[in-house]
N, C-alpha and C positions, 0 to 999 in steps of 0.2 A: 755929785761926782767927786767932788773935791773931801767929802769923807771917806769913800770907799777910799784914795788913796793917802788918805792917811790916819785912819784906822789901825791899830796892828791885832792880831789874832792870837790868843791865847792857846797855847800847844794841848790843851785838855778840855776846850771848848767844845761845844756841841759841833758847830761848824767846823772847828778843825776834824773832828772825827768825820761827822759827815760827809767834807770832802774826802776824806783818806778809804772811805769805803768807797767813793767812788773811781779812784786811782785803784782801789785793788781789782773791780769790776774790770776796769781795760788792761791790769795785770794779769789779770786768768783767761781773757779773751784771747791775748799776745802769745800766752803759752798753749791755747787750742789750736789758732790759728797758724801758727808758727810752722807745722807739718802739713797744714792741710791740702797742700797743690800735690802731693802725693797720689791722692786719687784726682782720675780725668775726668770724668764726672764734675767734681766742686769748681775746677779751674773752666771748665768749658759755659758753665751755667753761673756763676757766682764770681768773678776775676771784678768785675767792674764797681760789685756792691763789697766786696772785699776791701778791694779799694780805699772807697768812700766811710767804710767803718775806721778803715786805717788812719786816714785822713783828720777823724774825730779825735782819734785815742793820744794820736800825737800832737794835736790843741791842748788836748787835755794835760798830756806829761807836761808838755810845753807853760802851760799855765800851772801847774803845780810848781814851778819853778819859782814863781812870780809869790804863792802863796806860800811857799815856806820862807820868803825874803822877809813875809809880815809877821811871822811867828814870834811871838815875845820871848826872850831870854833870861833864864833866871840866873843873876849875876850879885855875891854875896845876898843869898839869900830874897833878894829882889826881884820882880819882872822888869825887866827893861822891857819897855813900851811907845819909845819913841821912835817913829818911823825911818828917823837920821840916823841908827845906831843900830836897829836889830838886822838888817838886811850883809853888816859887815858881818855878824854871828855867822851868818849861815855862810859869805863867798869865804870864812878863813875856815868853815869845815872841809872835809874830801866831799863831804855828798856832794856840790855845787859839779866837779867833776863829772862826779858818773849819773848826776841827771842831765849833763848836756852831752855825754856821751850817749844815755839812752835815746836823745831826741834827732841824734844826727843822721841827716839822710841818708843812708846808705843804702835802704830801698830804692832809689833813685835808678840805682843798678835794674830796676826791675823792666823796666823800657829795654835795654839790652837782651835781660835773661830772664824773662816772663813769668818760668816756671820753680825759677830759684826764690819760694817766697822765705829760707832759710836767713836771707837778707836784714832778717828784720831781727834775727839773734842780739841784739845790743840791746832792742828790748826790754829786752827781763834781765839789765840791769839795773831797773826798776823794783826789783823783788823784794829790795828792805824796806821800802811803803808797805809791804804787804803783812812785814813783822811788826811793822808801829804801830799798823790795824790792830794786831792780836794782842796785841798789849795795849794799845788803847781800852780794846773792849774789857777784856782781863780788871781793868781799874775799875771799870764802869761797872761789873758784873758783880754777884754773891758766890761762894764756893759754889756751890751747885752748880749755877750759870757755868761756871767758868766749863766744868766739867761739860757741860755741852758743844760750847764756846771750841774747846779745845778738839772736841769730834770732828762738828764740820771745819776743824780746820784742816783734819787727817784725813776727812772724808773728800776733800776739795784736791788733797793733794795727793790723791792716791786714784783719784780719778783723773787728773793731769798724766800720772803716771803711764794710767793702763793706757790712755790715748797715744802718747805717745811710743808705746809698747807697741799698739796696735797699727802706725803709722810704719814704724823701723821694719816692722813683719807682713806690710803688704809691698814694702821696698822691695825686701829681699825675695818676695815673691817674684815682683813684679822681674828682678834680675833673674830668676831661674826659669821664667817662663809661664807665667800667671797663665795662658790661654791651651797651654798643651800640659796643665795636672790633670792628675787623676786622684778618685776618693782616698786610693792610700798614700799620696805625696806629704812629705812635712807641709808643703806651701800650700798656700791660700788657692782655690780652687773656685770656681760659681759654682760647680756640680754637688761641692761639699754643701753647699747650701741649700740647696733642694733635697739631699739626698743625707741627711741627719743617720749618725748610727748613735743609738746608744744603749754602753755597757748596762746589764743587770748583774751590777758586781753585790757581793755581800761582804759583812764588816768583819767575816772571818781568816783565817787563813787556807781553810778546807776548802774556801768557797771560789779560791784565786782561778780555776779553771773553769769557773762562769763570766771571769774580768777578760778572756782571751779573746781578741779578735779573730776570728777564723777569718785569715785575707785570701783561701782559694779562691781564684777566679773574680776576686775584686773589683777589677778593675773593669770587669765586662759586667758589672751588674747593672 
């Protein structure tokens, strides 16, 4: 016991990476989860193990605290390695800041306002572990790698994206009356779902009067 706490962790170390992959795992969790009481369904079925996931991630930021206090510092060309000395490195950076901003309760509030999981927006002040990730790996990698490397790092965040696209647009549904649309409303509808149209458009411009919805009588189909 008395090595693990005074051991320090070298910032390019297998296990510094290792952890920091798993800090970006409850980074991409924070940002799915973050809309998801939006549909009634998740909250009616899922509030308690939501919860309990939450409960982890924030051990986790929480203890991420603790391991970047051990992080060695490279100071005239040196690592500083002494456990008396690299822990000041880190409390005289900003980060020390916005990771005890990210861990502060403010879901707490959720006991009051059950369905405001947006509570937890401090969050993913967390998001620059997620760049140290990519550039961690980036080190680690061959150009080639990297090039993949950098995919799923677009492909991750372009799927955070469309969820949360897809969250803001069943809001706005849910505001205009999710239960009385019909097939040709802008909004999000059940009926749309069962009831699929789709265009047989062609790649021309001749062909634009095959892309037309014919909406007579739509709505009673």
């Amino acid at each position: 016991f008395r090595e693990v706490l005074t051991f320090a962790i070298h910032p390019n170390s297998s296990l510094a990476y290792y952890w920091t992959f798993l800090i970006v795992i409850c980074i991409v969790y924070n940002c799915l989860a973050l809309a998801i009481f939006i549909f009634d369904d998740v909250y009616n079925e899922a509030f308690w193990p939501w919860v309990g996931i939450n409960f982890c991630t924030d051990i986790i930021y929480a203890l991420d605290i603790v391991v970047q206090m051990k992080y060695s510092e490279l100071y005239y060309s040196f690592y500083v390695n002494s456990v008396c000395v690299v822990p000041f490195f880190f409390l005289a950076a900003n980060r020390i800041y916005v990771d005890v901003a990210a861990v502060f309760p403010i879901d707490i509030l959720l006991v009051a306002i059950p369905y405001c999981s947006l509570l937890r927006t401090n969050r993913l002040l967390k998001i620059y572990r997620a760049i140290d990730f990519v550039e961690m790996t980036e080190q680690r990698l061959t150009t080639k790698n990297q090039n993949i490397s950098k995919l799923l790092y677009l492909v991750t965040c372009c799927y955070v994206i469309f969820h949360w696209n897809a969250c803001i647009y069943f809001f706005f549904s849910l505001l205009q009356g999710i239960d009385n649309a019909v097939p040709t409303d802008f909004i999000f509808g059940y009926t749309k779902v069962f009831d699929v149209f789709i265009s047989n458009c062609g790649i021309f411009m001749s062909d634009i009067e095959s892309c037309i919805y014919n909406e007579t009588d739509a709505d009673n189909r």
